[in-house]
N, CA, C and O atoms as a CHARMM CRD file, in Angstrom:
* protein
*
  312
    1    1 UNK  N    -48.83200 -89.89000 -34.07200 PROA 1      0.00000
    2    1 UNK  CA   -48.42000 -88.49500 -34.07200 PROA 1      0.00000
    3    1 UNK  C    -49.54800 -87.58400 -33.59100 PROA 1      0.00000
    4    1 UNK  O    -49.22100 -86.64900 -32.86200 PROA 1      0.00000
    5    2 UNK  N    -50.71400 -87.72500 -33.87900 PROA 2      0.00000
    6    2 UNK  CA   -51.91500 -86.88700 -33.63200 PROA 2      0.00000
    7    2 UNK  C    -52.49400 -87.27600 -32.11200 PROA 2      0.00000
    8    2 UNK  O    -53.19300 -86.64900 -31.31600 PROA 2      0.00000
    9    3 UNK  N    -52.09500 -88.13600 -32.09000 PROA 3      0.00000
   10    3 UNK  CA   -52.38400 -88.62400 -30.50200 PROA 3      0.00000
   11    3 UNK  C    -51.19800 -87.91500 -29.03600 PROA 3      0.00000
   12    3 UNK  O    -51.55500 -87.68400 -27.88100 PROA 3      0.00000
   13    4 UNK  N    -49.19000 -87.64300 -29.88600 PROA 4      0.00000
   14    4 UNK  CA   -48.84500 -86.81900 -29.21300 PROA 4      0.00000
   15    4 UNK  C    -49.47600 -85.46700 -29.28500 PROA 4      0.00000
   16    4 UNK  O    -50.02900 -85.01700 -28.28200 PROA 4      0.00000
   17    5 UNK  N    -49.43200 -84.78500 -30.40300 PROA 5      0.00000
   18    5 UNK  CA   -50.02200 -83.77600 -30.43400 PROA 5      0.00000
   19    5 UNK  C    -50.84000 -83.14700 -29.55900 PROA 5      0.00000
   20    5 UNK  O    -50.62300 -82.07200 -28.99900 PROA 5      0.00000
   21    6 UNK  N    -51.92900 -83.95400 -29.44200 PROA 6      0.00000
   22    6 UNK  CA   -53.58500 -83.78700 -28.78400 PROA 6      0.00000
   23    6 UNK  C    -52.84700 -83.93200 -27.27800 PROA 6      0.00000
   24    6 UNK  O    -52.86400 -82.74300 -26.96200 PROA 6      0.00000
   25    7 UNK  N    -52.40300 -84.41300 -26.48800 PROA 7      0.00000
   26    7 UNK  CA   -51.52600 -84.63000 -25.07900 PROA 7      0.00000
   27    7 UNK  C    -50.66800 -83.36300 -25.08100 PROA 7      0.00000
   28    7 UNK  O    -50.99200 -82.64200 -24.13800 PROA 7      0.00000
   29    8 UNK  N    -49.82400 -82.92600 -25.71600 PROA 8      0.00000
   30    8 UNK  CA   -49.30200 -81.60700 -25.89400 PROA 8      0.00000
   31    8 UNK  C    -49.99200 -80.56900 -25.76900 PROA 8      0.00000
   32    8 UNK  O    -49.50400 -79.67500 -25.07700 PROA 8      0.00000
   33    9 UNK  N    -51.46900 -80.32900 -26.45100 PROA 9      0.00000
   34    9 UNK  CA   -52.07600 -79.30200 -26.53900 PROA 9      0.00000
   35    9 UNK  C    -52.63100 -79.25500 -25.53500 PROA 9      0.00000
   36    9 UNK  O    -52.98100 -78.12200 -25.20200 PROA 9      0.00000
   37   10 UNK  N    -52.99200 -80.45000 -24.54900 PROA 10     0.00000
   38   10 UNK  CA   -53.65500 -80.51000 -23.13700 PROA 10     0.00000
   39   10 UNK  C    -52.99900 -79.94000 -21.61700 PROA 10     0.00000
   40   10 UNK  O    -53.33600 -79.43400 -20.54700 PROA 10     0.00000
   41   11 UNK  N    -51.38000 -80.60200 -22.66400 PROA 11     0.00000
   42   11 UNK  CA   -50.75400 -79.81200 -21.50500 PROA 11     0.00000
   43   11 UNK  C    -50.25000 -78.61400 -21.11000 PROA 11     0.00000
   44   11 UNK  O    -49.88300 -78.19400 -20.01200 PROA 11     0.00000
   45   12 UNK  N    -50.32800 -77.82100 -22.92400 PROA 12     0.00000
   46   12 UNK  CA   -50.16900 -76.61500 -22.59800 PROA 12     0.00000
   47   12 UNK  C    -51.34100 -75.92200 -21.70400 PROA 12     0.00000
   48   12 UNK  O    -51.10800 -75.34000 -20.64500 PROA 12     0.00000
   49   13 UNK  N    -52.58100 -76.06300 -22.25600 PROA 13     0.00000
   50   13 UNK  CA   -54.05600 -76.20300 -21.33200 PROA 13     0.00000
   51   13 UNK  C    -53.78400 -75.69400 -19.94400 PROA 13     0.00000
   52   13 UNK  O    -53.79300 -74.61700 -19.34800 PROA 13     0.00000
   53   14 UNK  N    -53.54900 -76.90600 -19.71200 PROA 14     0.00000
   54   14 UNK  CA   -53.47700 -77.44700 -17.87300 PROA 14     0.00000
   55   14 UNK  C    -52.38400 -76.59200 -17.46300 PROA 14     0.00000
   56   14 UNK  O    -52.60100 -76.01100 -16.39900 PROA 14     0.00000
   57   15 UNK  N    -51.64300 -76.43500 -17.82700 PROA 15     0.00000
   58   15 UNK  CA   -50.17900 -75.57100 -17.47600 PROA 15     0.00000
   59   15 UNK  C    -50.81400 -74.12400 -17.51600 PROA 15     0.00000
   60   15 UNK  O    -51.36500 -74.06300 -16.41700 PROA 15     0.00000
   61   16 UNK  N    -50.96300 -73.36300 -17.92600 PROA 16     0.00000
   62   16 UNK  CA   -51.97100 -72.25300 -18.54100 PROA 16     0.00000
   63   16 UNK  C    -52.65300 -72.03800 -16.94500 PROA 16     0.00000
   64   16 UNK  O    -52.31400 -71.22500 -16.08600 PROA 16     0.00000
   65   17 UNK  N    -53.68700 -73.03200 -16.90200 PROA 17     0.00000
   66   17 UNK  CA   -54.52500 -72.83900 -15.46400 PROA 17     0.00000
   67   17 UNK  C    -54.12700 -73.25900 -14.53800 PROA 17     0.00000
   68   17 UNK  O    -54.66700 -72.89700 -13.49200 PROA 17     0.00000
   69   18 UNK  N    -53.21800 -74.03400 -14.48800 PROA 18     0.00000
   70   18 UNK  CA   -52.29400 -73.86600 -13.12800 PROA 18     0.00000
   71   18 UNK  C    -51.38600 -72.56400 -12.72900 PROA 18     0.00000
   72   18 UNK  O    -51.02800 -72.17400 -11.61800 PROA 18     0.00000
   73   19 UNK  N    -51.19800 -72.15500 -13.72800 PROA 19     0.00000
   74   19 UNK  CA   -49.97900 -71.45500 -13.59300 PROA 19     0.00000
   75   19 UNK  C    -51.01900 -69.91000 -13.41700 PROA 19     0.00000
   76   19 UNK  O    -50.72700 -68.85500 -12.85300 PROA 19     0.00000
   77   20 UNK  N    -51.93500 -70.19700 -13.94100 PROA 20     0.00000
   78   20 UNK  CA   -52.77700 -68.44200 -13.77300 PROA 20     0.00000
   79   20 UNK  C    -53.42000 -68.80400 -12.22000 PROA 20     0.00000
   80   20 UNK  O    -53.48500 -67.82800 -11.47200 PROA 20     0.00000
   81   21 UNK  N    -53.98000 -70.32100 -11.57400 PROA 21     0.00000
   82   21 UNK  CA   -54.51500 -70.34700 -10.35500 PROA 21     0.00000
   83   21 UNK  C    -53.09100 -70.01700  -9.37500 PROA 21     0.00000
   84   21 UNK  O    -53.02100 -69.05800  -8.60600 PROA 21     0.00000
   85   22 UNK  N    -52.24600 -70.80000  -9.54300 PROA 22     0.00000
   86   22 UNK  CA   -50.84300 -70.48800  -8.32600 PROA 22     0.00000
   87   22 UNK  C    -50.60000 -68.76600  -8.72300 PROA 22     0.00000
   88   22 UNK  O    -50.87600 -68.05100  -7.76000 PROA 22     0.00000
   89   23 UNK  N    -50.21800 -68.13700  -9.74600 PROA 23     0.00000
   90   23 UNK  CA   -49.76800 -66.81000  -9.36000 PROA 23     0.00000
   91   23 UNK  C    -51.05400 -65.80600  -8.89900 PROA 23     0.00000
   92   23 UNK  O    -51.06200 -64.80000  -8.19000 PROA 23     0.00000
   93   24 UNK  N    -51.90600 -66.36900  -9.46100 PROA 24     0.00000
   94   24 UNK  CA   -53.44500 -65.76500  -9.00800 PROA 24     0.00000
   95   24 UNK  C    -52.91900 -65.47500  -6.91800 PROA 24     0.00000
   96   24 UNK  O    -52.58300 -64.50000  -6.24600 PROA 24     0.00000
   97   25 UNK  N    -53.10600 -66.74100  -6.69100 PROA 25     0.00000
   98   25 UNK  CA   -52.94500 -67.29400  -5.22500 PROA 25     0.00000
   99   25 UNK  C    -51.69200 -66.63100  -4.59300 PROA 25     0.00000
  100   25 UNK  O    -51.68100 -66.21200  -3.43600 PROA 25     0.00000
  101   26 UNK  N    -50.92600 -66.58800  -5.21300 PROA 26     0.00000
  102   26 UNK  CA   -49.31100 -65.63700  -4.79400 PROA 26     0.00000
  103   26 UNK  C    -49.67700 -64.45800  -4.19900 PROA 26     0.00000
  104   26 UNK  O    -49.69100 -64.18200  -3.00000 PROA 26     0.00000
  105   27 UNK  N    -49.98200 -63.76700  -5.17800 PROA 27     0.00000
  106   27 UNK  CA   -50.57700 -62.57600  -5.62400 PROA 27     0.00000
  107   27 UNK  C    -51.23000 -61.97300  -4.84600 PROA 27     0.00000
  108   27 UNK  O    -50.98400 -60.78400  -4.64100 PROA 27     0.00000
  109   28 UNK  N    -52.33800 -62.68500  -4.13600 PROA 28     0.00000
  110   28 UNK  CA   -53.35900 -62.25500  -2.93200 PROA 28     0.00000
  111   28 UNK  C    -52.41400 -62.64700  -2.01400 PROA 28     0.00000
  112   28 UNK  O    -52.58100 -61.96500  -1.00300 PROA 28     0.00000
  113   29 UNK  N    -51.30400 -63.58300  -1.84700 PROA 29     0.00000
  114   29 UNK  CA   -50.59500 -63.68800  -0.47800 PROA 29     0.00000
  115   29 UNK  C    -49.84800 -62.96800  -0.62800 PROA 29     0.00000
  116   29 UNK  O    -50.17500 -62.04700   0.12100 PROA 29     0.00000
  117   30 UNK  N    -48.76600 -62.64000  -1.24000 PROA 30     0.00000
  118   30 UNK  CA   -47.53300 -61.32700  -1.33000 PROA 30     0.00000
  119   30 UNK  C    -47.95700 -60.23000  -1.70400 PROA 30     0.00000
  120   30 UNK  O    -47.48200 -59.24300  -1.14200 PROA 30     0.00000
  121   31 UNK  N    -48.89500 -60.05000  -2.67700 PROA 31     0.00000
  122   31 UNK  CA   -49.49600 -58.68800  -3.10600 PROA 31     0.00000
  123   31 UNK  C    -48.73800 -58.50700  -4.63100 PROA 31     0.00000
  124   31 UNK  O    -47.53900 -58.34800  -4.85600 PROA 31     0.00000
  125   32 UNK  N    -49.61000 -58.57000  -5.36700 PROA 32     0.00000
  126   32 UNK  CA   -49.44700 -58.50200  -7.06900 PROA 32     0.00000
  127   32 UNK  C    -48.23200 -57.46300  -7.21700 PROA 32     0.00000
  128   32 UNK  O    -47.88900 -57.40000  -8.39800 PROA 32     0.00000
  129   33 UNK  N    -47.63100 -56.79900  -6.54900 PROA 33     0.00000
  130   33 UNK  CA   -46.48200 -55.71000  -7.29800 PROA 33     0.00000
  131   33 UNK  C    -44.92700 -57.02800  -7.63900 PROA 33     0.00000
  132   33 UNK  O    -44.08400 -56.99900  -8.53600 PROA 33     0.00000
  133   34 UNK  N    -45.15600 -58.25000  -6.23100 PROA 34     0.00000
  134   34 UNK  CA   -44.15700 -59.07500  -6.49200 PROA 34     0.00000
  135   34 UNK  C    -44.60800 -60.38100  -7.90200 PROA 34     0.00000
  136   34 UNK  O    -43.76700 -61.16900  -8.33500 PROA 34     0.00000
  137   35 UNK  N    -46.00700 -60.33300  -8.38100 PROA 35     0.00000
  138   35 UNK  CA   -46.01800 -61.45500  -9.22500 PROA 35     0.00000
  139   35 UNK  C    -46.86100 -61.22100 -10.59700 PROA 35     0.00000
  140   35 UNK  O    -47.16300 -62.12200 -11.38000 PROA 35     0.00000
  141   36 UNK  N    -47.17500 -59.88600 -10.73900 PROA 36     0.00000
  142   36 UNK  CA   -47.84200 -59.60200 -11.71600 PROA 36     0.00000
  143   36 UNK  C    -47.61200 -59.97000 -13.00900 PROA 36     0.00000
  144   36 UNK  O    -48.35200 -60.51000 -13.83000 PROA 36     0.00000
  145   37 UNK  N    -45.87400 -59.40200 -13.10600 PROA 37     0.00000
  146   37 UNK  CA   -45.43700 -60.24200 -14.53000 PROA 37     0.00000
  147   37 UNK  C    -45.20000 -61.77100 -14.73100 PROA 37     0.00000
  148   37 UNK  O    -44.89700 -62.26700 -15.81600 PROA 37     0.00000
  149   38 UNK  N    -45.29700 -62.16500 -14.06900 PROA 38     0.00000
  150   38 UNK  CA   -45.56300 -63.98600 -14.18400 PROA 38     0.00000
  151   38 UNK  C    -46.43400 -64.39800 -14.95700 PROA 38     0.00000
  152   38 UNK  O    -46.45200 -65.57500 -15.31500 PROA 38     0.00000
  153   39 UNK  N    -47.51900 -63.31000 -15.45300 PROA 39     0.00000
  154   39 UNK  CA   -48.67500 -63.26600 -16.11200 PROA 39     0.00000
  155   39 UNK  C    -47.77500 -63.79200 -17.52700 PROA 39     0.00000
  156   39 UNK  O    -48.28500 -64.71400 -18.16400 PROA 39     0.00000
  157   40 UNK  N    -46.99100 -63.45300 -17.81900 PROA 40     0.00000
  158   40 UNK  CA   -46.58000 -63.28000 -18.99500 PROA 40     0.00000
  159   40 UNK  C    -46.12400 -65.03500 -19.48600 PROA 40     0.00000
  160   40 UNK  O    -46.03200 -65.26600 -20.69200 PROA 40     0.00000
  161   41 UNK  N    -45.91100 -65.97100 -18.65200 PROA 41     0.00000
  162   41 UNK  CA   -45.75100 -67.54200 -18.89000 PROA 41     0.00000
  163   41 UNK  C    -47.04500 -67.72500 -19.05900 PROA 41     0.00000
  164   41 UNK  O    -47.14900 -68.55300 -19.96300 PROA 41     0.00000
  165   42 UNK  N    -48.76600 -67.20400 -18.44600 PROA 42     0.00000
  166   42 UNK  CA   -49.56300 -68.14300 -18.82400 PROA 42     0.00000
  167   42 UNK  C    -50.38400 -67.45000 -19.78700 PROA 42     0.00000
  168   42 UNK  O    -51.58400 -67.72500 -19.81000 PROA 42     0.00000
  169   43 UNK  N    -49.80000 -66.38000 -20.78400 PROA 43     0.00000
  170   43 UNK  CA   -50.14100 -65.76600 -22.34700 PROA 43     0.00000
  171   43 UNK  C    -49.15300 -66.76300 -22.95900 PROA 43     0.00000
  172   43 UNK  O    -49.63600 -67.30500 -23.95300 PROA 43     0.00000
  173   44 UNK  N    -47.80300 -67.19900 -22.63300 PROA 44     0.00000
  174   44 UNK  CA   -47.38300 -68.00700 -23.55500 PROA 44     0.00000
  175   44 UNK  C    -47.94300 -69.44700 -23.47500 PROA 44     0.00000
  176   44 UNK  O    -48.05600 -70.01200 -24.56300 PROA 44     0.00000
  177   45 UNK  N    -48.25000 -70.02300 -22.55700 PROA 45     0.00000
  178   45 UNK  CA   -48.53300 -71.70800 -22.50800 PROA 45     0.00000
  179   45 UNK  C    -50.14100 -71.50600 -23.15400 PROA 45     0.00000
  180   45 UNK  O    -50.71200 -72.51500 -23.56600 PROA 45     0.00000
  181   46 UNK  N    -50.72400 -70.38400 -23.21100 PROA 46     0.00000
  182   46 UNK  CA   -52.08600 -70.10500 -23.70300 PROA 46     0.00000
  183   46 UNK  C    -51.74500 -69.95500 -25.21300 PROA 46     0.00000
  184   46 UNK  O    -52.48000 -70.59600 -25.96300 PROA 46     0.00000
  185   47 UNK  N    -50.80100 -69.25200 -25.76200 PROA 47     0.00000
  186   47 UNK  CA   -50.20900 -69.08100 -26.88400 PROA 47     0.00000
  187   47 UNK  C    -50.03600 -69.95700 -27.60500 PROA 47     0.00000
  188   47 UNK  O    -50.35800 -69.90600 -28.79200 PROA 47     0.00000
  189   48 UNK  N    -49.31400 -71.27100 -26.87500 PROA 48     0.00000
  190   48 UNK  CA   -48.53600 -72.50300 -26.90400 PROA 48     0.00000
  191   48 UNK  C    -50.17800 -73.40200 -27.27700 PROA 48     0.00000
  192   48 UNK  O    -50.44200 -73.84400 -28.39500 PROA 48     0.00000
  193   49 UNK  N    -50.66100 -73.45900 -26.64700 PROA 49     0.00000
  194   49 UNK  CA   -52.79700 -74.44600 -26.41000 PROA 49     0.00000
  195   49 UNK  C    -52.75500 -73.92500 -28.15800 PROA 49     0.00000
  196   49 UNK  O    -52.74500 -74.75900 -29.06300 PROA 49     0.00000
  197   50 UNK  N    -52.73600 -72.65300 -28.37100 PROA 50     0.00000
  198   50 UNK  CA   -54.04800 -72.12600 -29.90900 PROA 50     0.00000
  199   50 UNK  C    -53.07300 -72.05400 -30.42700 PROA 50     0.00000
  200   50 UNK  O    -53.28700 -70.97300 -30.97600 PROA 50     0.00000
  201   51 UNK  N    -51.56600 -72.46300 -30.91100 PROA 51     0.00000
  202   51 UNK  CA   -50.45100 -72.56600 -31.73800 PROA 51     0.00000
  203   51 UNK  C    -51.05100 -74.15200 -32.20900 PROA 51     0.00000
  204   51 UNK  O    -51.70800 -74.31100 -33.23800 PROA 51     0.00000
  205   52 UNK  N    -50.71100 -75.22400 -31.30100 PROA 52     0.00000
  206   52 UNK  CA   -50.81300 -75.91000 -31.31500 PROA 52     0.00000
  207   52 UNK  C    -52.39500 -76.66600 -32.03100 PROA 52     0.00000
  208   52 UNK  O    -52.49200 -77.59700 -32.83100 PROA 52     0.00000
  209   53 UNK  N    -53.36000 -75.93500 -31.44600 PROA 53     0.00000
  210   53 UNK  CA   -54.78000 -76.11800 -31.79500 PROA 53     0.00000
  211   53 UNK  C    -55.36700 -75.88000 -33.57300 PROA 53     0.00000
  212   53 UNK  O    -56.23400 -76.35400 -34.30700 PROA 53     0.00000
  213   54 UNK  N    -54.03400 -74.62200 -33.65700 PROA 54     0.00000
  214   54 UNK  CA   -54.37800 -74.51000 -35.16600 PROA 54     0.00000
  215   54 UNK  C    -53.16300 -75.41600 -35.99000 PROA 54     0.00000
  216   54 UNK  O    -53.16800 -75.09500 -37.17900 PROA 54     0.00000
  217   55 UNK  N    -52.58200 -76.00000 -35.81500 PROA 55     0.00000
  218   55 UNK  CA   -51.43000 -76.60800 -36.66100 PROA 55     0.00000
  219   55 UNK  C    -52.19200 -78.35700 -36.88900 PROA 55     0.00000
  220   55 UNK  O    -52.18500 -79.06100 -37.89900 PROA 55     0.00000
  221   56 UNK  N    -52.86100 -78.66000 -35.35700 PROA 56     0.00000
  222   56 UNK  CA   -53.37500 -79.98400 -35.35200 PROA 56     0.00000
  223   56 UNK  C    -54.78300 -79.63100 -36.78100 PROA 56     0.00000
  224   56 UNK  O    -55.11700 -80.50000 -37.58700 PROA 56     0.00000
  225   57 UNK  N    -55.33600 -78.30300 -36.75800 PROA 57     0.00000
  226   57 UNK  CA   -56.59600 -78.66700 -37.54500 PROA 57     0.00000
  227   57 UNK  C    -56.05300 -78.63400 -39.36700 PROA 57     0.00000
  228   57 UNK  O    -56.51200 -79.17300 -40.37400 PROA 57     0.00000
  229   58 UNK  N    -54.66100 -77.55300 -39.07400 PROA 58     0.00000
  230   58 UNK  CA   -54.62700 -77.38000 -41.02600 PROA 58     0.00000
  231   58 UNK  C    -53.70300 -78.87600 -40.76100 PROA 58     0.00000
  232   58 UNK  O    -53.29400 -79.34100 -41.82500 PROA 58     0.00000
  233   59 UNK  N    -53.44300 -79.42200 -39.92700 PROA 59     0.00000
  234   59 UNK  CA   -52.47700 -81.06200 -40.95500 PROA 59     0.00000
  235   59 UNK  C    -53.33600 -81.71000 -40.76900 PROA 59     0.00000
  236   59 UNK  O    -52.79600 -82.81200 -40.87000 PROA 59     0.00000
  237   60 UNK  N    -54.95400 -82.01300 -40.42900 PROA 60     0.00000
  238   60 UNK  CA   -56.12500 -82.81800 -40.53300 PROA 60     0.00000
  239   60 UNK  C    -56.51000 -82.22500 -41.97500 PROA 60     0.00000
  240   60 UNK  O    -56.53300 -82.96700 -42.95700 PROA 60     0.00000
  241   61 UNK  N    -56.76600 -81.06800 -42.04600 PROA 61     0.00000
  242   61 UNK  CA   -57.23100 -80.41200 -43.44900 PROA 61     0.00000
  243   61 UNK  C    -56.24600 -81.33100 -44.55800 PROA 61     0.00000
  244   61 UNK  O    -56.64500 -82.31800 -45.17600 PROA 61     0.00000
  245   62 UNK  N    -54.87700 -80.74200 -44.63600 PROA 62     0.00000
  246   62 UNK  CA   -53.59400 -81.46600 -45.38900 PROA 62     0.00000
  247   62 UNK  C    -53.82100 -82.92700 -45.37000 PROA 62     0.00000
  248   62 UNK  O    -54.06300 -83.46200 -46.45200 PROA 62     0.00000
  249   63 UNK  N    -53.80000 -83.28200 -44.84700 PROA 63     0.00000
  250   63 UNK  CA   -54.19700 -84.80000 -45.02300 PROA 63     0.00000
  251   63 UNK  C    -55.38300 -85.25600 -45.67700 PROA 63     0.00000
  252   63 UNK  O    -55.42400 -85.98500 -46.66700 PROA 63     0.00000
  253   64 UNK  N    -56.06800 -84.90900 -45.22700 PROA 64     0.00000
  254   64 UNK  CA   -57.72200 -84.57300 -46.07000 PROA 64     0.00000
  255   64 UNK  C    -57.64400 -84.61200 -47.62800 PROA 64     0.00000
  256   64 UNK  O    -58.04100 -85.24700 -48.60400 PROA 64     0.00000
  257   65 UNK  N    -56.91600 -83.58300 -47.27200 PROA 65     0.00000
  258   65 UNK  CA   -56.33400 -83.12600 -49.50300 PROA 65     0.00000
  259   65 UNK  C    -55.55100 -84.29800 -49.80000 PROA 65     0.00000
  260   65 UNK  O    -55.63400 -84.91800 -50.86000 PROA 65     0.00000
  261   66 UNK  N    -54.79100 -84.58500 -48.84200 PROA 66     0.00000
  262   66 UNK  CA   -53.42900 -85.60000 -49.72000 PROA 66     0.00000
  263   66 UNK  C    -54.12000 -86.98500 -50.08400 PROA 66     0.00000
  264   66 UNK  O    -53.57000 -87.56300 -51.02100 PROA 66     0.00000
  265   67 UNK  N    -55.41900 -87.74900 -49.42400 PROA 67     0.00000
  266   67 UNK  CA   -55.81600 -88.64800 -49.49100 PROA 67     0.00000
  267   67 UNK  C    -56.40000 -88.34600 -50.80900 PROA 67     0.00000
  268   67 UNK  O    -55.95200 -88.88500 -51.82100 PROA 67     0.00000
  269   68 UNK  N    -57.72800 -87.21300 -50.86000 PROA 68     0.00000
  270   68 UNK  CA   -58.18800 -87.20000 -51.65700 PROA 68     0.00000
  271   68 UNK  C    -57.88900 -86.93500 -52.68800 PROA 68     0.00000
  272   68 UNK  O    -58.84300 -87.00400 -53.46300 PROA 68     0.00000
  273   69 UNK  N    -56.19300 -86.39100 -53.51700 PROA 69     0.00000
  274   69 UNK  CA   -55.61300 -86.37700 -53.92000 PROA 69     0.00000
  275   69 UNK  C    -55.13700 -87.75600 -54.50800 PROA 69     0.00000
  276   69 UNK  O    -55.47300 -88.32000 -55.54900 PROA 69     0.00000
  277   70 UNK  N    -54.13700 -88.17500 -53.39800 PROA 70     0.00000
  278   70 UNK  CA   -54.23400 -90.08000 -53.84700 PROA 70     0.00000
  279   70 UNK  C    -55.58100 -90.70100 -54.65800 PROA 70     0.00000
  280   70 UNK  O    -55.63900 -91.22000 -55.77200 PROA 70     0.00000
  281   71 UNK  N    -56.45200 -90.49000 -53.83600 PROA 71     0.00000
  282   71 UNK  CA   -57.50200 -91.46700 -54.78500 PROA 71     0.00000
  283   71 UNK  C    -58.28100 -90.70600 -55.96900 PROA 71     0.00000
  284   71 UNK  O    -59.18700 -91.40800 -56.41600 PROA 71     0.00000
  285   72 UNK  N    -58.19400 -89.79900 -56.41800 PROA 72     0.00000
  286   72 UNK  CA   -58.59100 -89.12900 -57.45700 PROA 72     0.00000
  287   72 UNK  C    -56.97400 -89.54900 -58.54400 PROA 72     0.00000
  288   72 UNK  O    -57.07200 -89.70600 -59.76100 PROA 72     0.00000
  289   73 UNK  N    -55.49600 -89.67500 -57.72500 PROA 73     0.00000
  290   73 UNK  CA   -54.66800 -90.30000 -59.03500 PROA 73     0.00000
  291   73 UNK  C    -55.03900 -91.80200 -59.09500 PROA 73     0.00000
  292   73 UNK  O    -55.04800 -92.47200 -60.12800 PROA 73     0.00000
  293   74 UNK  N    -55.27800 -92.15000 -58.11600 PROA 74     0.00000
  294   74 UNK  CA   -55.68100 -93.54700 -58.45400 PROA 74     0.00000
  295   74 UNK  C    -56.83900 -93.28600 -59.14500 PROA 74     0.00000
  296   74 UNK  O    -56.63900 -92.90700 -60.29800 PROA 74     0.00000
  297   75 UNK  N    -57.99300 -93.37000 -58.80300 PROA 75     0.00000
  298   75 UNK  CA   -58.62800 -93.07700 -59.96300 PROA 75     0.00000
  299   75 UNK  C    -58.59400 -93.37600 -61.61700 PROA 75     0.00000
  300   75 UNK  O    -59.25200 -94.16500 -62.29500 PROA 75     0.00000
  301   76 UNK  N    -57.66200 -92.51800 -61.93800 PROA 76     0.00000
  302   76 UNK  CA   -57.54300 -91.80200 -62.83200 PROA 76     0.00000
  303   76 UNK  C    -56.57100 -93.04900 -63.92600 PROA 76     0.00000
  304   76 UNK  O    -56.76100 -93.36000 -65.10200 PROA 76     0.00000
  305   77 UNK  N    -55.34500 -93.60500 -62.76100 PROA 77     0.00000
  306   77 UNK  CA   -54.57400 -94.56500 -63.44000 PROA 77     0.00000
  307   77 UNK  C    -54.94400 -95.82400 -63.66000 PROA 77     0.00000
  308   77 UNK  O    -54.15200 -96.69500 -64.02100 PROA 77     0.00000
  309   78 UNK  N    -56.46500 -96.05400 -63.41000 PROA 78     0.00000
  310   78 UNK  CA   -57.00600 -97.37800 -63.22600 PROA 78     0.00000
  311   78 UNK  C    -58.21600 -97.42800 -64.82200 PROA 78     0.00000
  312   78 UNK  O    -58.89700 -98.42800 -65.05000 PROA 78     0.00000
């Protein structure tokens, strides 16, 4: 699961800077009045990278607890 995750968050990434280099590139060829708001897909796939970036670190945290949780009841029942 953490291994899709981490591939997900890369591809929002990569999508992000593709998508800001091609409308970047548009932009100087047609002239920004036709592609300016396009801007607005690579705030979301950027959105999408640090959504993603913070959900992967609190279910590493959560897990963290749940183990150490487990072995403090183990522990305890032994």
């Amino acid at each position: 699961m953490i291994t899709y995750a981490n591939i997900m968050r890369y591809f929002w990434l990569i999508a992000s800077i593709i998508m800001f280099i091609g409308i970047t590139y548009f932009g100087l060829k047609d002239g920004f009045e036709n592609w300016w708001y396009n801007y607005i897909f690579v705030v979301i796939a950027l959105f999408a990278f640090l959504l993603r970036t913070f959900m992967i670190r609190r279910m590493k945290k959560h897990m963290e607890f749940l183990n150490a949780k487990n072995a403090k009841d183990n522990n305890t029942t032994n």
